[in-house]
KEMI-874290 format. One record per residue (C-alpha): residue in three letters; x, y, z. Coordinates in steps of 0.05 Angstrom, whole numbers, padded with zeros to 5 digits, always signed. Example, Ala and Ser with C-alpha at 12.3 -4.5 7.8 and 13.67 -1.06 7.14 Angstrom:
BEGIN
ALA+00246-00090+00156/SER+00273-00021+00143/
END
This chain:
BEGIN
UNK-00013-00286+00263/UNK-00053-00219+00257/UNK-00086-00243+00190/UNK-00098-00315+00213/UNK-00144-00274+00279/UNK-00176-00226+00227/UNK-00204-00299+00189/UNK-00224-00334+00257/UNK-00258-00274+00285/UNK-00295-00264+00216/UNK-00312-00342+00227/UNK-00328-00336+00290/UNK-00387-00282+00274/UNK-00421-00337+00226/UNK-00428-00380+00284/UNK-00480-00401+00335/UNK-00522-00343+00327/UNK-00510-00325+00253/UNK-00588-00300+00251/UNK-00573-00248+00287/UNK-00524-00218+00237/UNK-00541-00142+00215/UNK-00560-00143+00142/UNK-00522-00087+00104/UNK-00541-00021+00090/UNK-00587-00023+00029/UNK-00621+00047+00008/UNK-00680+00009-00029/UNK-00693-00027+00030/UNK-00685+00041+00084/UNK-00738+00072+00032/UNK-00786+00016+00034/UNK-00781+00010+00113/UNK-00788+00088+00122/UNK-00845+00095+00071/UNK-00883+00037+00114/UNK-00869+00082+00177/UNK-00895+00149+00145/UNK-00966+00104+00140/UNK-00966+00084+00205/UNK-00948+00148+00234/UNK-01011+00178+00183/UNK-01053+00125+00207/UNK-01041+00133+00289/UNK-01104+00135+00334/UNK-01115+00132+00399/UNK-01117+00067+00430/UNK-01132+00083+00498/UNK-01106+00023+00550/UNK-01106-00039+00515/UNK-01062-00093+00530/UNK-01023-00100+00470/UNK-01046-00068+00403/UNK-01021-00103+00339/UNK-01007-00036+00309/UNK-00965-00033+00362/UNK-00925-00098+00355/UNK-00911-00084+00274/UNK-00893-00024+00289/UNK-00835-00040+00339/UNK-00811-00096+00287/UNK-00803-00048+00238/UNK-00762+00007+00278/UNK-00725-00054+00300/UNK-00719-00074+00219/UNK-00698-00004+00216/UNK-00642+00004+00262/UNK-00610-00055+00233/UNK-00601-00014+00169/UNK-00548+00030+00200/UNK-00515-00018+00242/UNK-00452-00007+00209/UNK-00461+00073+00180/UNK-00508+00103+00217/UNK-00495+00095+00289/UNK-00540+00155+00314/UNK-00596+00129+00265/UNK-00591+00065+00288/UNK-00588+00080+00357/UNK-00647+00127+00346/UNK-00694+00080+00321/UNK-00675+00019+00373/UNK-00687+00066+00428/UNK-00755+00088+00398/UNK-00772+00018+00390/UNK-00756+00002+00461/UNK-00799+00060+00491/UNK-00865+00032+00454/UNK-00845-00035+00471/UNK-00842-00025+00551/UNK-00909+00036+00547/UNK-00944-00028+00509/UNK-00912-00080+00560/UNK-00891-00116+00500/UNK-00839-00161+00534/UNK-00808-00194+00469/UNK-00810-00123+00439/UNK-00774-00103+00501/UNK-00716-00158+00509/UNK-00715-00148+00424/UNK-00702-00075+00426/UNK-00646-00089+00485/UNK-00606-00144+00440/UNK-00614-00089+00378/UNK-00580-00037+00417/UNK-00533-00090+00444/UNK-00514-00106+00375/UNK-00506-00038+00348/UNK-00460-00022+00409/UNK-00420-00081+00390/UNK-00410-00064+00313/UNK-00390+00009+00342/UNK-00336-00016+00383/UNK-00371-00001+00456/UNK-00371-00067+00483/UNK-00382-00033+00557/UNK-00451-00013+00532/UNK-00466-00063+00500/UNK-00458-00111+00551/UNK-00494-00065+00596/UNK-00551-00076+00541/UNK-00545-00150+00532/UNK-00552-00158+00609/UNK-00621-00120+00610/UNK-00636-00160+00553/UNK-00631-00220+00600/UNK-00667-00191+00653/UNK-00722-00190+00600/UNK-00715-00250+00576/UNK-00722-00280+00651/UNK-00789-00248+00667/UNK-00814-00277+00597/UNK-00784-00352+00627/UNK-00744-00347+00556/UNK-00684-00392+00583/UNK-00660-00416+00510/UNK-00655-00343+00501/UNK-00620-00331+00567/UNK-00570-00377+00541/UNK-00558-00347+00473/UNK-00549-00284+00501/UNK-00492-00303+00557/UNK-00456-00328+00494/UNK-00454-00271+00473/UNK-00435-00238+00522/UNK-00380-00298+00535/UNK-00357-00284+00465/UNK-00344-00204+00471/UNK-00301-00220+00534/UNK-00271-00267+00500/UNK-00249-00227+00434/UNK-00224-00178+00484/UNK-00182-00224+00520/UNK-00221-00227+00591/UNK-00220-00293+00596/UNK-00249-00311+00671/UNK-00307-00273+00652/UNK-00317-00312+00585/UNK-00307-00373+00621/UNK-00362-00356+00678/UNK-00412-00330+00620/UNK-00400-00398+00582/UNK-00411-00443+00643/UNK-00469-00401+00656/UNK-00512-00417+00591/UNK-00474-00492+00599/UNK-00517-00497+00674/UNK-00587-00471+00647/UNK-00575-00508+00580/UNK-00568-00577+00609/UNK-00622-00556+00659/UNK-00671-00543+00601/UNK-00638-00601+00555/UNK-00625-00548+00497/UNK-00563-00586+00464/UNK-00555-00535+00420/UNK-00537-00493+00475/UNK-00499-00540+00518/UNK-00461-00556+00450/UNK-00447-00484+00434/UNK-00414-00465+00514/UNK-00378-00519+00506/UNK-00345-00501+00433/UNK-00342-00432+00480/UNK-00302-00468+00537/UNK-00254-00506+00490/UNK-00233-00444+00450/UNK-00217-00402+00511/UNK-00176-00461+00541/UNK-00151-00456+00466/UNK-00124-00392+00478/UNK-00089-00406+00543/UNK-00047-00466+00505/UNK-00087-00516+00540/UNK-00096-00558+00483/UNK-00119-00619+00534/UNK-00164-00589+00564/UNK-00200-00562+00493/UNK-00197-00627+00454/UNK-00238-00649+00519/UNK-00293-00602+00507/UNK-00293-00594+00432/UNK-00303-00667+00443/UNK-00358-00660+00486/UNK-00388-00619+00457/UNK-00388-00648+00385/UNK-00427-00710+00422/UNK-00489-00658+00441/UNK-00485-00623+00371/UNK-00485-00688+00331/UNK-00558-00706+00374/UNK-00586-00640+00362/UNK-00567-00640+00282/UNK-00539-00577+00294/UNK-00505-00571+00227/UNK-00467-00497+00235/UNK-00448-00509+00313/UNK-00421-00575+00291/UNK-00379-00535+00234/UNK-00359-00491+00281/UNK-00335-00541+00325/UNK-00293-00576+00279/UNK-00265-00510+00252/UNK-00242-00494+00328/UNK-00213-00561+00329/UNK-00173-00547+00268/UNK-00144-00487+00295/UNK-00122-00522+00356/UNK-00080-00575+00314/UNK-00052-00507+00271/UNK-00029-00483+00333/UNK-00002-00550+00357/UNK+00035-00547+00278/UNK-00002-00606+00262/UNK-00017-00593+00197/UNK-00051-00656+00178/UNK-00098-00656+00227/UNK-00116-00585+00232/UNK-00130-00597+00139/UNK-00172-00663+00164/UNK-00218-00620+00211/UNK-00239-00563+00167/UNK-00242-00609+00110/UNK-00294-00655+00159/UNK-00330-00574+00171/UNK-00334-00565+00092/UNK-00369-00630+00084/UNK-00420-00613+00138/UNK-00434-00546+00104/UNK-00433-00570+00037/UNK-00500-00580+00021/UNK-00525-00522+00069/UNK-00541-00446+00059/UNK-00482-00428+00097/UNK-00429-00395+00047/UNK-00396-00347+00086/UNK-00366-00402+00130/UNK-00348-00448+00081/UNK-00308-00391+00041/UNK-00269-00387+00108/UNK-00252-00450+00112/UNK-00215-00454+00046/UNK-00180-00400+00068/UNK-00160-00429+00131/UNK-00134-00479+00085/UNK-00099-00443+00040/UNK-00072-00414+00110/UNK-00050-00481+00132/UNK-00012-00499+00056/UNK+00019-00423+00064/UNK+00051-00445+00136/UNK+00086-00509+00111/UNK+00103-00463+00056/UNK+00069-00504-00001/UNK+00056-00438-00038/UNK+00020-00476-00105/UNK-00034-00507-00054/UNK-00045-00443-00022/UNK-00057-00409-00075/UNK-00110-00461-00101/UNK-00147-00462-00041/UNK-00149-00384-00032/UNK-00167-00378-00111/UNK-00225-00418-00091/UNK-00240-00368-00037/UNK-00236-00325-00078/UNK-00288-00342-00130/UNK-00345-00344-00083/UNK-00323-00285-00038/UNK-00334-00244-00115/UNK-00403-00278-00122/UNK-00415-00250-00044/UNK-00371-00186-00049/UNK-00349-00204+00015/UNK-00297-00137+00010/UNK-00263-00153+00064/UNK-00240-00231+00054/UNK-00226-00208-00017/UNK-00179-00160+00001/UNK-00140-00214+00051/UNK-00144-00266-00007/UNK-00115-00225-00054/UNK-00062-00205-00012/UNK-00039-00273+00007/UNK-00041-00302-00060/UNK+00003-00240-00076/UNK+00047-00263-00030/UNK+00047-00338-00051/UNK+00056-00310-00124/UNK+00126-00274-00088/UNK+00144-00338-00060/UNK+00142-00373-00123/UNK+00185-00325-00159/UNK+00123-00299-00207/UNK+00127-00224-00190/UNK+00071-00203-00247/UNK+00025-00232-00214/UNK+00045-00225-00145/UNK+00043-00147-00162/UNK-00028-00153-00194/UNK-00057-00188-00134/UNK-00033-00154-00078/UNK-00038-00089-00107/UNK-00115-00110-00120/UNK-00114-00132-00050/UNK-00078-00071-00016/UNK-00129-00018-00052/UNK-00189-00052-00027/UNK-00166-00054+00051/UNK-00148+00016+00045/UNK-00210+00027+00020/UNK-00247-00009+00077/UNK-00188+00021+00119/UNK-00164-00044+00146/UNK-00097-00034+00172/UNK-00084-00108+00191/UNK-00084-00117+00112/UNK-00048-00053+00090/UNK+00006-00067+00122/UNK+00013-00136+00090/UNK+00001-00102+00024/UNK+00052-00051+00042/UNK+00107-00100+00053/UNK+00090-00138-00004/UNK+00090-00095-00047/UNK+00160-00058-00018/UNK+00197-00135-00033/UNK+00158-00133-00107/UNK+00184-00067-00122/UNK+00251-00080-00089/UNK+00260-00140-00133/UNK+00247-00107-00194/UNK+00299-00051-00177/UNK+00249-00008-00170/UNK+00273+00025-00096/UNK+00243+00088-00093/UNK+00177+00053-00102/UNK+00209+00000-00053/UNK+00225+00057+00000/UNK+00153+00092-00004/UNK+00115+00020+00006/UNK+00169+00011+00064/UNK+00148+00075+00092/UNK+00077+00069+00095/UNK+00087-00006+00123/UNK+00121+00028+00173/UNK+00072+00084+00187/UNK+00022+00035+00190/UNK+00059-00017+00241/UNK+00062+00047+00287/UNK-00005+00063+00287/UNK-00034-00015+00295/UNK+00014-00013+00359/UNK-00020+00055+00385/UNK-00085+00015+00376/UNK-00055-00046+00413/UNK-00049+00005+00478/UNK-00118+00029+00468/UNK-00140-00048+00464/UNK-00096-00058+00528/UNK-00139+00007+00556/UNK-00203-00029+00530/UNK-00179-00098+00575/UNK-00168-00068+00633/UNK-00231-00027+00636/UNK-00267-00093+00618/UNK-00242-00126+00663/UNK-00253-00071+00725/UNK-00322-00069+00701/UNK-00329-00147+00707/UNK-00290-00151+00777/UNK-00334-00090+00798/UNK-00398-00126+00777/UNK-00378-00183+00813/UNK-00359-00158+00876/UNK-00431-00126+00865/UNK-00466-00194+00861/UNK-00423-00231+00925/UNK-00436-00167+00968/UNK-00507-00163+00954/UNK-00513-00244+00969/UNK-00479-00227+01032/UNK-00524-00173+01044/UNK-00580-00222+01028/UNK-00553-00279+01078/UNK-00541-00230+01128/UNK-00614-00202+01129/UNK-00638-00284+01130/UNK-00600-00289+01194/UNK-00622-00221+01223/UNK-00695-00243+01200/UNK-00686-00313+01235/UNK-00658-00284+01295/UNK-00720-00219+01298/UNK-00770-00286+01290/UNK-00738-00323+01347/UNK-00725-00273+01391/UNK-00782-00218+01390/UNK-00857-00228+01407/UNK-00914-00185+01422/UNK-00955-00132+01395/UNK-00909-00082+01422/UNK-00840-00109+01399/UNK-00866-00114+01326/UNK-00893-00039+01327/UNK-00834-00011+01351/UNK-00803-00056+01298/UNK-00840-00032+01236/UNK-00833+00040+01263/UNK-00756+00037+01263/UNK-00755-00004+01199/UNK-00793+00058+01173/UNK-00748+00105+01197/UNK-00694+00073+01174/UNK-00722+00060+01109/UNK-00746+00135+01100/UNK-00668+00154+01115/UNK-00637+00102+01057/UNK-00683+00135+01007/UNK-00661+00201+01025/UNK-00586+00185+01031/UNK-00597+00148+00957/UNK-00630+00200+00933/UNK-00570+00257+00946/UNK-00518+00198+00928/UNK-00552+00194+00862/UNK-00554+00274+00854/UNK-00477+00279+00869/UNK-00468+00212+00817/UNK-00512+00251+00766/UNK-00464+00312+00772/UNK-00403+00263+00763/UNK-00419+00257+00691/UNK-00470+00306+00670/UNK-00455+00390+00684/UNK-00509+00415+00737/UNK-00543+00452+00688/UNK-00554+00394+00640/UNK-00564+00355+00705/UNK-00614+00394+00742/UNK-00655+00396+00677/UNK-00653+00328+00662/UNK-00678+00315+00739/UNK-00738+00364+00721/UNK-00764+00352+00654/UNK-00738+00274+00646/UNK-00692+00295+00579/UNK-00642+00349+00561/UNK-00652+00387+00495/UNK-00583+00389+00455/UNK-00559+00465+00441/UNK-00512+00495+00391/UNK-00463+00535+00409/UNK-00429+00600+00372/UNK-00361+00598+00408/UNK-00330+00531+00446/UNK-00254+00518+00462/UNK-00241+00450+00452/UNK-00180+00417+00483/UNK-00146+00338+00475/UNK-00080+00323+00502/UNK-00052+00255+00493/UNK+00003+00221+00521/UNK+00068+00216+00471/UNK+00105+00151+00498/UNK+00050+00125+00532/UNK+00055+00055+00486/UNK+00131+00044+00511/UNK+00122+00070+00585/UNK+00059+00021+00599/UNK+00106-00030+00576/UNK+00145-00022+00636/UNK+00079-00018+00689/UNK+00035-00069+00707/UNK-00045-00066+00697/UNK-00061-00041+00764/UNK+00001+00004+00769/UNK-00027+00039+00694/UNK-00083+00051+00715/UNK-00074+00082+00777/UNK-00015+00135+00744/UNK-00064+00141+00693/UNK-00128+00168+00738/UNK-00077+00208+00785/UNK-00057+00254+00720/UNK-00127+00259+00706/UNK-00152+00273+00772/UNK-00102+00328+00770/UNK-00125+00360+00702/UNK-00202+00352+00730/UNK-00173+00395+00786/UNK-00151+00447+00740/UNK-00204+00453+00686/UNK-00248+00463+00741/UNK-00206+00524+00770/UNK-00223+00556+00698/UNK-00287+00545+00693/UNK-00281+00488+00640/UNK-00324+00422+00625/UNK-00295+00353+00624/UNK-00330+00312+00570/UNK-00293+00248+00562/UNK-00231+00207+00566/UNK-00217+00165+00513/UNK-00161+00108+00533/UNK-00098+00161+00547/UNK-00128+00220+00498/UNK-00172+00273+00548/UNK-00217+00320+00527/UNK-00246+00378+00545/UNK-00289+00444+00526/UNK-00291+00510+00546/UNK-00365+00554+00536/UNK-00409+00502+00546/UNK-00461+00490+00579/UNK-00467+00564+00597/UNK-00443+00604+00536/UNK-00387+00665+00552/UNK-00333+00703+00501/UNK-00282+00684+00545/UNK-00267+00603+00538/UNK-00215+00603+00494/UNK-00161+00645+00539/UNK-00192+00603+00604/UNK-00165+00535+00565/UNK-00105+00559+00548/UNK-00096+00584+00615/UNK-00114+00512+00633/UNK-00072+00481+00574/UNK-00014+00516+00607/UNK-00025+00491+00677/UNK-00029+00415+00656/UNK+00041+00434+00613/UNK+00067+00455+00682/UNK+00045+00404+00716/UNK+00067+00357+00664/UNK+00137+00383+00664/UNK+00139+00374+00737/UNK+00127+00302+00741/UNK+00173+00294+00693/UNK+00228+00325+00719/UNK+00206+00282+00782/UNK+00209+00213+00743/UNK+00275+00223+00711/UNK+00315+00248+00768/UNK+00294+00172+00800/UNK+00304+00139+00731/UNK+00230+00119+00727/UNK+00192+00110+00663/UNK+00154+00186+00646/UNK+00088+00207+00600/UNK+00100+00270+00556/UNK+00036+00313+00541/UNK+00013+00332+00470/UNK-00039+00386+00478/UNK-00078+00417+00418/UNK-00144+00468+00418/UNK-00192+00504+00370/UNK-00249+00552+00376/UNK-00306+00538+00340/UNK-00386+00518+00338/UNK-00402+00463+00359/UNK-00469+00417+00392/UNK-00476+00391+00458/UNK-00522+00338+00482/UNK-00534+00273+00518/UNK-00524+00212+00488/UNK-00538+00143+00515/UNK-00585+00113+00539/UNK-00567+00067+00601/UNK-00509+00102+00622/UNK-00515+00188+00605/UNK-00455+00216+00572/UNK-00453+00290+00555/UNK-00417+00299+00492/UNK-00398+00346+00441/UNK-00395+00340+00359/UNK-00377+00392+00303/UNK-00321+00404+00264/UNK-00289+00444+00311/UNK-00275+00377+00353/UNK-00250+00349+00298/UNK-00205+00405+00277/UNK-00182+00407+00363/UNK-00164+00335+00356/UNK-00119+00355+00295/UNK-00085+00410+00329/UNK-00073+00353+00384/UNK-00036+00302+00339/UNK+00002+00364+00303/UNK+00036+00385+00365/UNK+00097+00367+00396/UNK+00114+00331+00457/UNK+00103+00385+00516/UNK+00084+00434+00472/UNK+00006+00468+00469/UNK-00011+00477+00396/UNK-00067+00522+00380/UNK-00105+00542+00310/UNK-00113+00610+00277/UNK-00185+00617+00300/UNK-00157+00611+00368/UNK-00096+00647+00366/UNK-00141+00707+00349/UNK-00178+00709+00404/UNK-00115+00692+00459/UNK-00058+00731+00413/UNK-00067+00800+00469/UNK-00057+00752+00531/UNK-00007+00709+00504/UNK+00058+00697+00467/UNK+00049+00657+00401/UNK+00098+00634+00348/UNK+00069+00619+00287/UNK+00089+00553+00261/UNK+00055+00561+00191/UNK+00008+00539+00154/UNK+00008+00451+00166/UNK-00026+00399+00129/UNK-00083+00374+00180/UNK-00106+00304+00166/UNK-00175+00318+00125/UNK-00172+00377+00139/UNK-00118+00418+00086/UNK-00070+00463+00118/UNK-00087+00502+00174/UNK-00044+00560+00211/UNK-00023+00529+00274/UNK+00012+00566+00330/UNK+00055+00542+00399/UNK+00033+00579+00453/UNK+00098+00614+00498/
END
């Protein structure tokens, strides 16, 4: 079921908006566009107040152009140049450069895996798009933003995205658009096992798509339709709608999709285990995805014919084509697909007596099983923040329409009621008053919210000079504990119930950082981290931390001891810290983050996963500077994922 998501979702991206796709990284092109950038950066004047200079304009496209280059291995390069575009765009109050630059740093947000931000960016982009009376772009964009809840499983908020661009889209007549929330509406009912209720708008919406000639949404469509009848297990009808997909694409420029859909095919044959058809269809794939070197769909083709190969009793070459198949996903790291390969390859080796082979292939299947379930929880994490972000958003927009309604009334009633010179005088004067008091209450709640995320150093200068210069620093403790049986233990709590345990612990190690003088920099899903040093450099950070680390053990040990004697599910603490330089900074650009990089946070988040449940686990460059304040046992020197072996100590 894992595999048949990883081919929908890759679908799914060819779809309505395929031009929006980030081209790949291509170092002929990066030269070409950075050369072109070095003239116009020779050939800058002054151009005093015009409204909008063409050198201007080009110039925004290309940082734009630019930024799409590292979409996918660049992220601070990408991010660099979007943000650079978006500056010039708003000084030149170019509005399309403007909305532009937002849906490039939406996009890059999105291929990093920040789908917060880049919502946050795809929402500005809308605002954008409204002042330019853009509403076919309005719409493209809430489909977007439809479909990010919707791979992440929110699916109210998809739904209320989707109707969205379905209002302004029949408002406008853009059947393309109306076609498109529709396909939206059907697959989220989709998901929910509503198959009524999704033939009804697939249906719907192929009527709108089929007037507007809209040849991919009409693919896409029938492609959604044929994973509903898969799901239903009607085979014959899910085969007769992607086969009615391929002949709409046929004769278009649109590969990528219609290698998918032979796949889905070869899918479909591979269910009603009809192994020889399967392996036709995803040989056909398999051609074109070669001509494309399409990595990824390679890699799950050869894998499944592998597996059809197994089926059919030919193990030569089942072995040859998921052992093709298994070194390309762990080349592109894909864990989805090396742990099919792994498994395939355990029953190849098993059946050709081969078992110590067998056992190591069963082993890393295993390994890897584990860690996709780890990165299930941090998906469940992912949800629920989502989904707080969307409720609070909401609640945002209904209290500030109250707000809105209210003041109409208290308006109405001020009109009826008041008259005279006087009355209004006294009005304006305490409206003043008033007014002059919410600026200064906003202004200290936005000092306090700045110091919620930024230190007061980094703060204050950020306040006076508008940016904060990133530093290097000599000698930082860094510190990441993680919760051991967090996976299982969330199991047993609801949403609301997770979260809450969740932001009690940390409110507690916020508590105690701060009694040592240490700087919270981020929680990532049940990992926190912090750093001793920073922002104002001392000598002294890395006994403070572990003074720290052992307070949280404590405290830890504690709440454990509380949980168990009521038979309650409990969270053990991994902690792990090194000492090293790193650079600190602020990153972001719509919400600040201060944030650390350098080996040494790698190396910290090492020591981390090294430890062992309750225990602090600390490097040699550490232990030297702590070894007269505490007691260490040296564990030895242990291998350190990229890292080679490092001497690693438990501290008491």
């Amino acid at each position: 079921m894992a595999i048949r998501k990883i081919i929908f979702l890759s679908f799914l991206s060819v779809s309505f908006f395929c031009q929006q796709q980030a081209p790949a990284q291509s170092k002929h092109t990066i030269d070409s566009l950075q050369n072109v950038l070095k003239t116009f950066d020779s050939k800058k004047t002054q151009t005093g107040n015009t409204p909008i200079d063409l050198k201007d304009t080009n110039r925004i496209v290309l940082l734009d152009s630019l930024s799409r280059q590292f979409y996918h291995s660049g992220f601070k390069k990408a991010i660099s140049y979007a943000y650079e575009a978006l500056l010039l765009a708003k000084k030149a109050g170019y509005k399309k450069g403007v909305a532009s630059s937002y849906h490039n740093l939406g996009n890059i947000n999105l291929e990093n895996g920040f789908f917060i931000d880049a919502i946050d960016n795809f929402q500005l982009e809308i605002k954008a798009r409204q002042d330019m009376n853009d509403n076919k772009g309005v719409v493209k964009v809430y489909l977007i933003i439809a479909d990010i809840y919707y791979n992440q499983g929110i699916y109210p908020a998809s739904t209320n995205y989707s109707i969205a661009a379905l209002k302004i889209s029949d408002e406008i007549k853009d059947a393309s658009g109306t076609g498109a929330a529709q396909v939206n509406i059907g697959k989220i009912y989709c998901k929910q096992a509503n198959y009524k209720k999704a033939l009804v708008s697939f249906n719907k919406a192929m009527r709108v798509l089929k007037k507007a000639k809209d040849t991919l949404s009409i693919a896409d469509c029938y492609t959604n339709m044929g994973i509903l009848f898969f799901n239903k297990k009607n085979y014959h009808e899910a085969i007769a709608n992607y086969n009615r997909a391929i002949n709409v694409l046929t004769y278009t420029r649109y590969f990528k999709p219609l290698t998918a859909l032979h796949m889905y095919i070869g899918n479909v044959y591979e269910a009603q285990n009809n192994n020889t058809e399967a392996i036709v269809f995803y040989l056909t794939s398999l051609k074109r995805l070669e001509e494309m070197n399409d990595k990824e769909r390679i890699a799950f083709c050869c894998i499944h014919i592998g597996t059809n190969y197994l089926a059919l009793g030919n193990i030569e070459l089942a072995l040859t084509y998921s052992s093709r198949g298994l070194n390309q996903a762990k080349e592109l790291k894909l864990k989805e697909l090396m742990k099919d390969g792994y498994k395939s390859l355990a029953t190849i080796y098993a059946s050709l007596k081969k078992f110590d082979i067998a056992y190591e292939n069963q082993l890393l299947f295993q390994n890897i099983n584990d860690s996709l379930f780890n990165d299930e929880t941090k998906k469940r994490i992912l949800e629920i923040n989502l989904q707080a972000e969307y409720d609070e958003k909401n609640a945002k927009i209904k209290a500030e329409e109250a707000e809105q309604e209210k003041e109409i009334q208290k308006q109405k009633l001020i009109k009826d009621s008041l008259f005279g010179g006087f009355v209004i005088v006294l009005l304006f004067s305490v409206i003043f008053f008033n007014q002059r008091n919410n600026v200064r209450k906003e202004k200290q709640r936005s000092d306090e919210l700045l110091l919620n995320i930024l230190p007061e150093q980094v703060a204050e200068e950020l306040k006076t000079t508008g940016s904060a210069i990133a530093r290097h620093y000599d000698m930082v403790t860094v510190m990441f504990t993680d919760f051991k049986n967090f996976t299982l233990a969330s199991e047993e709590m609801s949403a609301k119930d997770l979260v809450q345990e969740i932001h009690y612990y940390y409110s507690e190690f916020d508590k105690i950082i701060s009694r040592h003088g240490i700087e919270k920099i981020k929680t990532i899903g049940d990992s926190y981290m912090c750093a001793g040093g920073l922002p104002v450099a001392n000598t002294t950070n890395a006994v403070e931390c572990v003074k720290a680390a052992l307070e949280i053990q404590e405290f830890m040990k504690e709440i454990k001891e509380r949980k168990q004697k009521h038979q309650k599910p409990f969270f053990e603490i991994r902690i792990g810290l090194h000492t090293g330089p790193v650079v600190a900074g602020i990153v972001g650009i719509h919400k600040f983050a201060y944030d650390i990089w350098g080996d040494a946070v790698n190396i910290a988040s090492r020591m981390e996963s090294s430890s062992e449940p309750g225990k602090i686990n600390i490097s040699g460059d550490t232990y030297e500077f702590v070894k007269n304040e505490f007691t260490c046992t040296y564990r030895g020197k242990i291998d350190a994922k990229n890292k080679g072996e490092v001497d690693m100590y438990f501290v008491g």
